[in-house]
C-alpha positions in Angstrom: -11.4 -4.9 5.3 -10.1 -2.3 7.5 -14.0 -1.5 8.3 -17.0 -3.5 7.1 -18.2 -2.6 4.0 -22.0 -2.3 5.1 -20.9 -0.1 8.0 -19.6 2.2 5.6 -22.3 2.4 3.4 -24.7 2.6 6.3 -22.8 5.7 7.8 -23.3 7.4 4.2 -20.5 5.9 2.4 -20.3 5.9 -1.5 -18.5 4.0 -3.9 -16.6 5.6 -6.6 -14.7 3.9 -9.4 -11.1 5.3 -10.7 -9.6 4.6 -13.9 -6.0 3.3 -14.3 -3.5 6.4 -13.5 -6.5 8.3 -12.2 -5.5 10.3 -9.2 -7.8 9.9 -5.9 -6.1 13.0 -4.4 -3.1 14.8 -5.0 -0.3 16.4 -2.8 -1.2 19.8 -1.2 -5.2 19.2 -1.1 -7.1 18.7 2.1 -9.0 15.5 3.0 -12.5 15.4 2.6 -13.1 11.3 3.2 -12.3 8.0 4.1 -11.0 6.1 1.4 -11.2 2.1 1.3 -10.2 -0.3 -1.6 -12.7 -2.4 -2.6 -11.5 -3.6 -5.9 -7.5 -2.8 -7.3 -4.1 -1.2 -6.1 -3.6 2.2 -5.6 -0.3 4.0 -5.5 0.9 6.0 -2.7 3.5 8.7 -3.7 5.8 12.0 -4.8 6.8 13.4 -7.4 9.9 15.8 -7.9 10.6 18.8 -10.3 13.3 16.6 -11.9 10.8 14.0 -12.7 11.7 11.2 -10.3 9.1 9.7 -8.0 9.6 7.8 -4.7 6.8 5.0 -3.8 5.2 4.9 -0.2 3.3 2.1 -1.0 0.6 -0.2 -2.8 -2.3 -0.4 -0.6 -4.9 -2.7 -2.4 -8.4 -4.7 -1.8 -9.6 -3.9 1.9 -7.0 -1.3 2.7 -7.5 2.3 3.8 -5.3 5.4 3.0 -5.3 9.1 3.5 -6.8 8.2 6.9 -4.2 9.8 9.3 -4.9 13.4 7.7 -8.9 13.1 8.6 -7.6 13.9 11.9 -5.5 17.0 11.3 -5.5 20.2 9.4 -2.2 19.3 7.8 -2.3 19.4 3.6 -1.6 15.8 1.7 2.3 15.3 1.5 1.5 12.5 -0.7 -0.6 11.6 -4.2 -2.8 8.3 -4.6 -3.4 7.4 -7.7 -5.2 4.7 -9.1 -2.6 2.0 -10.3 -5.7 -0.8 -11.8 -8.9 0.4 -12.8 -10.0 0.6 -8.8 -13.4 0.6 -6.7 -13.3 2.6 -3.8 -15.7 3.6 -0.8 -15.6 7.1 0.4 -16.9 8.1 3.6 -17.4 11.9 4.0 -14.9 13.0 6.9 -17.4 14.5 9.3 -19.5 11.1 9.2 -15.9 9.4 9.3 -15.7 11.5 12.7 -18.7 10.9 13.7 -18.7 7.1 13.3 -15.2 6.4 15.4 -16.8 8.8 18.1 -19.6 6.5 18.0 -17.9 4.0 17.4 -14.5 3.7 19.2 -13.2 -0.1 18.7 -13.4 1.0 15.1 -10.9 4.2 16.1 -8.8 1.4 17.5 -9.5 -1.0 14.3 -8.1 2.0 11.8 -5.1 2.8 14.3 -3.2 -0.1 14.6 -4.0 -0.6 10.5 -2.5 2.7 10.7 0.5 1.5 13.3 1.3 -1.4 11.3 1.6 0.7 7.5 4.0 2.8 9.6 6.1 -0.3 11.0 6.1 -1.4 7.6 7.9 2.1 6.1 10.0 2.3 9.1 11.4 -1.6 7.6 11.5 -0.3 4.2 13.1 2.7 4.9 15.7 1.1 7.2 17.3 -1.5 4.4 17.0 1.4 1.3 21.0 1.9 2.8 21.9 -1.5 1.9 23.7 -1.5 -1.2 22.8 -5.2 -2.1 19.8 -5.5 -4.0 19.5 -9.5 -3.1 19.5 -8.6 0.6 17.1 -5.3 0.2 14.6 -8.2 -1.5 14.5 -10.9 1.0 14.1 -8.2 3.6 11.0 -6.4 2.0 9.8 -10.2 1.1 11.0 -11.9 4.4 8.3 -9.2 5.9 5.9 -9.2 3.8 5.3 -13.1 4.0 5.7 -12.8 8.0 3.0 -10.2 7.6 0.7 -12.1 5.5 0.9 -15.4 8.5 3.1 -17.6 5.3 5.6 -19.8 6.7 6.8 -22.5 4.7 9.1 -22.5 1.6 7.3 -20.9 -1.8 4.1 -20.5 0.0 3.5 -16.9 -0.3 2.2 -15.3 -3.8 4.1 -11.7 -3.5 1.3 -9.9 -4.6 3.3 -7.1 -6.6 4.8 -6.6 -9.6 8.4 -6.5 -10.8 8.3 -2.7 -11.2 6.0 -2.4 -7.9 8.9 -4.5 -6.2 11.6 -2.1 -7.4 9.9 1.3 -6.9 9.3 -0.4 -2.6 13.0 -0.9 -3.1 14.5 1.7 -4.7 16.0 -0.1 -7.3 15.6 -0.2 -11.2 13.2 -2.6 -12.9 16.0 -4.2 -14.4 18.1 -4.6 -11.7 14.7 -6.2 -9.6 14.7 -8.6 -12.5 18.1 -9.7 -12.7 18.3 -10.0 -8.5 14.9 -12.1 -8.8 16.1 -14.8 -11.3 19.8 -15.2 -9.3 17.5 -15.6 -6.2 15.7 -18.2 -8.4 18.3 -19.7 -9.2 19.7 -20.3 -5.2 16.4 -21.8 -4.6 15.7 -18.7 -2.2 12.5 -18.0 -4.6 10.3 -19.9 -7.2 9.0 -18.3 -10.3 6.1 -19.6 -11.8 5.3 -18.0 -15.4 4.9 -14.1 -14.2 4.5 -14.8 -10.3 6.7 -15.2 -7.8 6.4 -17.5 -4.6 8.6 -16.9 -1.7 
């Protein structure tokens, strides 16, 4: 948890459940709270007039989002939308503002959450030029299990889906799934019914 559950809930913080595909807030609205994941994944995104859509990210159980734009005027340049049936806690932005004034190692607490999310598009974002989709995987995986403390070989449960992996990547779900089983078959990943281990 980015910040404790009962700190939330003392500070006025109220939990809201979302349906799958349900949107928490959509592109162009202002922020009104604190969002944290309590239970599911939720999808950060666009969509464009010709009906593609580009993936910022999954956050999921004990991650925040939508935080950065409590501290500006600035409109969402982004959706979230429930991708599981979800619990989240809201915190109303004033008492959001008035806790990390109180408050400020939890400021610092959100911040470097914050700091690391943005290290994490600045990776993505810097491999979406390589053209080959085994190398674009073991980047975005060789990350992920260094951010998640998972060293040794088949260790680390990637905790998205196929299509999750390929919308982070920029790839088509098929092409994910073809990359995924040649990497399977050099031993750089194991596959285990549905899951993958890396």
């Amino acid at each position: 948890m980015v910040i404790s559950e009962e700190i939330l809930l003392e500070h006025g913080g109220m939990v809201q459940d979302f349906a799958l595909d349900e949107f928490i807030f959509k592109e162009g609205g202002f922020a009104q709270y604190y969002f944290q994941i309590k239970a599911g994944v939720v999808k950060i995104n666009n969509f464009f007039e010709d009906g593609k859509e580009f993936v910022h990210g999954f956050p999921f159980e004990g991650h925040c989002f939508g935080e950065t734009y409590l501290l500006t005027d600035k409109q969402y340049a982004v959706n979230a939308i429930a991708v599981t049936d979800c619990t989240i806690i809201k915190l109303d932005k004033k008492a959001y503002l008035n806790l990390i004034h109180q408050q400020p190692n939890i400021f610092f607490k959100v911040s470097r959450y914050s700091a690391e999310r943005l290290h994490f598009r600045y990776v993505i974002s810097s491999f979406l030029a390589i053209l080959d989709p085994q190398i674009r995987i073991q980047k975005l995986l060789d990350h992920l299990k260094g951010y998640f403390g998972y060293n040794e070989r088949y260790s680390f449960l990637v905790p998205f889906t196929r299509s999750q992996l390929a919308s982070l990547t920029g790839m088509r779900v098929e092409t994910l799934i073809r990359t995924v089983k040649k990497m399977e078959k050099l031993n750089l990943l194991k596959i285990d019914n549905t899951k993958i281990y890396y």
